[in-house]
C-alpha positions as CSV (number, residue, x, y, z in Angstrom):
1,X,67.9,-42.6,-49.9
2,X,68.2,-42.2,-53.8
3,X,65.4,-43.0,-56.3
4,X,65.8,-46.5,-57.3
5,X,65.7,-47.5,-53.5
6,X,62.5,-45.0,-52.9
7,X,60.8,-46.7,-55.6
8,X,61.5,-50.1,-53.9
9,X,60.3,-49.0,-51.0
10,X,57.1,-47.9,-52.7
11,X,56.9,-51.0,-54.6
12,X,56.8,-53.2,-51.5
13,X,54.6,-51.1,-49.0
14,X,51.7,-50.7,-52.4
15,X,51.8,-55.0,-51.8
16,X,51.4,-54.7,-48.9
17,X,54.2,-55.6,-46.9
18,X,54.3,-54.0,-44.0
19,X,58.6,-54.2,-43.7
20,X,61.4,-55.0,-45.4
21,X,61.9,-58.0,-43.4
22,X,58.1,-59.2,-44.6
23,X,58.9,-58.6,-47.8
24,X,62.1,-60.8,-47.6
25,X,60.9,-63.6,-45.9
26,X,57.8,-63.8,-48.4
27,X,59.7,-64.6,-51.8
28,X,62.7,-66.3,-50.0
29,X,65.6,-63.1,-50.4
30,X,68.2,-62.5,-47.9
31,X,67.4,-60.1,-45.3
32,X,70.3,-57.9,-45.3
33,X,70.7,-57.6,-49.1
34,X,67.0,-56.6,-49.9
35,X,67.2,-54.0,-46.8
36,X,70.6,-52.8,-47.7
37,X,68.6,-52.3,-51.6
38,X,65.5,-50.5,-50.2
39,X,67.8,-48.1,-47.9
40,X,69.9,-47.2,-50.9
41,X,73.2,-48.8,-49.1
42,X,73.7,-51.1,-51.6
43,X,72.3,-49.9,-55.2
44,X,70.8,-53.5,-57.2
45,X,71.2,-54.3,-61.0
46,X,68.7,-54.5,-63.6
47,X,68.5,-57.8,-63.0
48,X,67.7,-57.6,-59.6
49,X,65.2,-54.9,-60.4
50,X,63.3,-57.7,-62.7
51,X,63.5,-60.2,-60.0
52,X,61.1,-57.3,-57.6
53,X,59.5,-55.7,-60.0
54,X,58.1,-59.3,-61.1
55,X,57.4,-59.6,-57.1
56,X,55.4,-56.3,-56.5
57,X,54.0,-56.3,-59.6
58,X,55.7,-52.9,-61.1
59,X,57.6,-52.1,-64.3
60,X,61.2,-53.5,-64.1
61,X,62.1,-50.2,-65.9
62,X,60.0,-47.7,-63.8
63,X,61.6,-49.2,-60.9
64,X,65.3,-48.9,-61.9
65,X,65.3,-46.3,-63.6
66,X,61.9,-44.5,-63.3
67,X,61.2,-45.0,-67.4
68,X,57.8,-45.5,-68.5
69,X,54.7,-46.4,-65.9
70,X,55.1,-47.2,-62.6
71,X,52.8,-50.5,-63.2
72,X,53.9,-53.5,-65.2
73,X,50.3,-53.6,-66.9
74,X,48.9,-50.1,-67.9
75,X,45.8,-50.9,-68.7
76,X,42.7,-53.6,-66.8
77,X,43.2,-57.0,-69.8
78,X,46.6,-55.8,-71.3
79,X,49.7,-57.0,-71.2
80,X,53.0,-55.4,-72.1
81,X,55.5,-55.8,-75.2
82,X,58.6,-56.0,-73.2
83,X,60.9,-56.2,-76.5
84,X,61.9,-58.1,-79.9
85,X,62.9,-61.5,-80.0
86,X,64.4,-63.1,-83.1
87,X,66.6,-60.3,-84.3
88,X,69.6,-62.4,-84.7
89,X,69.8,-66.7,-84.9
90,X,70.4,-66.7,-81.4
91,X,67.0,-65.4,-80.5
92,X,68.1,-62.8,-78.4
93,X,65.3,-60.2,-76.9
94,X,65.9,-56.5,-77.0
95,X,64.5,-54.8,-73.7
96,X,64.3,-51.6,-74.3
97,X,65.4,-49.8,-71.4
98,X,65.0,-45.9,-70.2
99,X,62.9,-45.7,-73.3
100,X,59.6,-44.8,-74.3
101,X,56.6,-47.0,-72.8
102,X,56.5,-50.0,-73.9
103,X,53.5,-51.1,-76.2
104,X,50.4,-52.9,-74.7
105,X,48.4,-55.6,-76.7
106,X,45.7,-57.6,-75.1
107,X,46.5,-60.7,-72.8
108,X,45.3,-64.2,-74.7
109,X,42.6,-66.0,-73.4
110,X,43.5,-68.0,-70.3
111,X,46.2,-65.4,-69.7
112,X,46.5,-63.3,-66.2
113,X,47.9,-60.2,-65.5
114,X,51.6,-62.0,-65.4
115,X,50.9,-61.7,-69.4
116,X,53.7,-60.5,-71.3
117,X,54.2,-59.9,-74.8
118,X,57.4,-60.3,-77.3
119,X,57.2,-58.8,-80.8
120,X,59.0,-61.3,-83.5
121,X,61.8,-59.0,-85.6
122,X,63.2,-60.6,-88.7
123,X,62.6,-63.9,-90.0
124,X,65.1,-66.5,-87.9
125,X,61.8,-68.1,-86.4
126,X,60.0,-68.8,-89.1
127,X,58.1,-71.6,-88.8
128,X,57.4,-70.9,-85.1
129,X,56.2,-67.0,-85.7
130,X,56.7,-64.5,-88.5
131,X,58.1,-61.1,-88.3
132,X,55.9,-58.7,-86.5
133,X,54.4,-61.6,-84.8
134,X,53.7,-61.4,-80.8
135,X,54.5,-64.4,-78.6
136,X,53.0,-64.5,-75.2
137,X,54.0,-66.1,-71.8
138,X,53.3,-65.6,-68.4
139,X,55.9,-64.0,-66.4
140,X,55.9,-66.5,-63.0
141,X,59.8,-66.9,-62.8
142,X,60.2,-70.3,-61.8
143,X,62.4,-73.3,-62.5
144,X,62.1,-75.4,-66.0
145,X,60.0,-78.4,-65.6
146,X,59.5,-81.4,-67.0
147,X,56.7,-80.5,-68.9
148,X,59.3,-78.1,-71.2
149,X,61.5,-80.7,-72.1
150,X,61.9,-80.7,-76.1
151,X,59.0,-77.6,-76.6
152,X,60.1,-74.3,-77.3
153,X,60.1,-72.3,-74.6
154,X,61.3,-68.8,-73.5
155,X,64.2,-69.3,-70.5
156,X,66.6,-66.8,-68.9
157,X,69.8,-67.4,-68.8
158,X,72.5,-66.7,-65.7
159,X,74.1,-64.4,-68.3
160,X,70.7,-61.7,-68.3
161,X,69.8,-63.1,-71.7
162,X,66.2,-63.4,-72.6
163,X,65.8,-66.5,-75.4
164,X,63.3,-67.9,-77.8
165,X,64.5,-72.1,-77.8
166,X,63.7,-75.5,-78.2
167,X,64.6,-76.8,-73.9
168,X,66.6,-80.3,-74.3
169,X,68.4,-82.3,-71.1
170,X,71.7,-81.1,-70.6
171,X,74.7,-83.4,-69.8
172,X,74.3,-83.4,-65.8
173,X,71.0,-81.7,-63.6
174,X,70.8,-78.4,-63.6
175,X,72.5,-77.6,-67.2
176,X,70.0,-77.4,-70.3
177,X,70.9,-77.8,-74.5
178,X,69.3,-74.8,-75.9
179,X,68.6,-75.7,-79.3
180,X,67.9,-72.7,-81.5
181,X,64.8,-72.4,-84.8
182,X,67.6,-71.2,-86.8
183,X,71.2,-71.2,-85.2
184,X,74.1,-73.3,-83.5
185,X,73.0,-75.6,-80.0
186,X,73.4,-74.2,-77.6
187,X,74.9,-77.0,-75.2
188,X,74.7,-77.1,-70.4
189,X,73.2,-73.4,-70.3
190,X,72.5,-72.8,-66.3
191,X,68.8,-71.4,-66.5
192,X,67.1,-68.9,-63.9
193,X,63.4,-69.5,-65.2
194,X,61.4,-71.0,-68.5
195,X,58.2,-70.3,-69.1
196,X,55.8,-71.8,-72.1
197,X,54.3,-70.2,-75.0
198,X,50.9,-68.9,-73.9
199,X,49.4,-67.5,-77.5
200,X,51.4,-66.7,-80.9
201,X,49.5,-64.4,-82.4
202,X,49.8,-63.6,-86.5
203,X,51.5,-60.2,-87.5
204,X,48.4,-59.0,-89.8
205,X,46.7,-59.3,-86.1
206,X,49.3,-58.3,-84.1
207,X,49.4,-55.1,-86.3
208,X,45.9,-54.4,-85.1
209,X,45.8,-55.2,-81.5
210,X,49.1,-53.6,-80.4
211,X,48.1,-49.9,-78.8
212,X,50.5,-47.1,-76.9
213,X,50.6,-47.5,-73.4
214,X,50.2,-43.5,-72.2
């Protein structure tokens, strides 16, 4: 068994699933694929790694490739900075992967410890946050709703990128018009997750919250 597949096998058994199988059945992912993961017959992608790693409640990047601390949060009332959004006009976020820790700042009021942070680079969203701002959201990985329909929201695309838009009807169900603070449309984007903004929080403040998370 190699690393990656030792630390999913960690991750699941510290939930407290008792198999693989449990494990499986619990957040609805085929058998076979998430066994053939955790055995280290089948190595997974970053991607997949977010998908468990938002599951058992680890780091996405400790658990594919053992960077930074093993738990998503590092500290009891903080949440991470899991990169930049904003640094180009399609509002792309930077993880930073197999570097250092990432930053922890502390989670908003009516936050939990699905809290994450993004730190606003540049200027393309001004008027929404200035650069050196954080943006919050909760990390629960589900499917846009209705709710999100013309606010600015932070979705996932089903090309791994990570976006900053304004969530508008697309021309059939299932395909969303990503309309961008500063930046072309962007027109029937297939989404795996939205989630609202939680908290923006200034940059002067931001500047003083923000602590390492060793």
């Amino acid at each position: 068994m190699d690393g990656r597949a030792e630390r999913l096998r960690q991750a699941r058994m510290d939930k407290g699933y008792e198999t693989a199988a449990a494990a499986a059945d619990a957040h609805g992912w085929s058998r076979n694929t998430f066994a053939s993961n955790e055995n280290g017959n089948a190595p997974f992608s970053y991607r997949r790694a977010k998908e468990y790693a938002a599951a058992f409640g680890v780091s996405a990047e400790w658990l594919y490739d053992a960077a930074g601390p093993m738990l998503a949060t590092a500290a009891s009332g903080f949440a991470p900075v899991i990169g930049h959004v904003g640094a180009n006009p399609d509002g792309t976020v930077l993880f930073a992967l197999g570097q250092d820790p990432a930053e922890l700042t502390p989670i908003p009021p009516g936050g939990t410890d699905k809290a994450r942070a993004l730190r606003v680079a540049g200027h393309s969203m001004r008027g929404l946050a200035d650069d050196g701002a954080l943006i919050y959201f909760e990390d629960q990985r589900t499917a846009p709703t209705p709710d999100m329909l013309g606010q600015v929201v932070i979705v996932e695309t089903d090309t791994d990128e990570v976006l900053v838009k304004r969530l508008l009807r697309g021309s059939r169900p299932g395909l969303y018009d990503l309309e961008s603070i500063a930046g072309p449309m962007r027109r029937d984007a297939r989404l795996r997750w939205a989630a609202h903004i939680t908290a923006i929080i200034p940059p002067f403040q931001a500047r003083r919250i923000i602590r390492g998370a060793a």
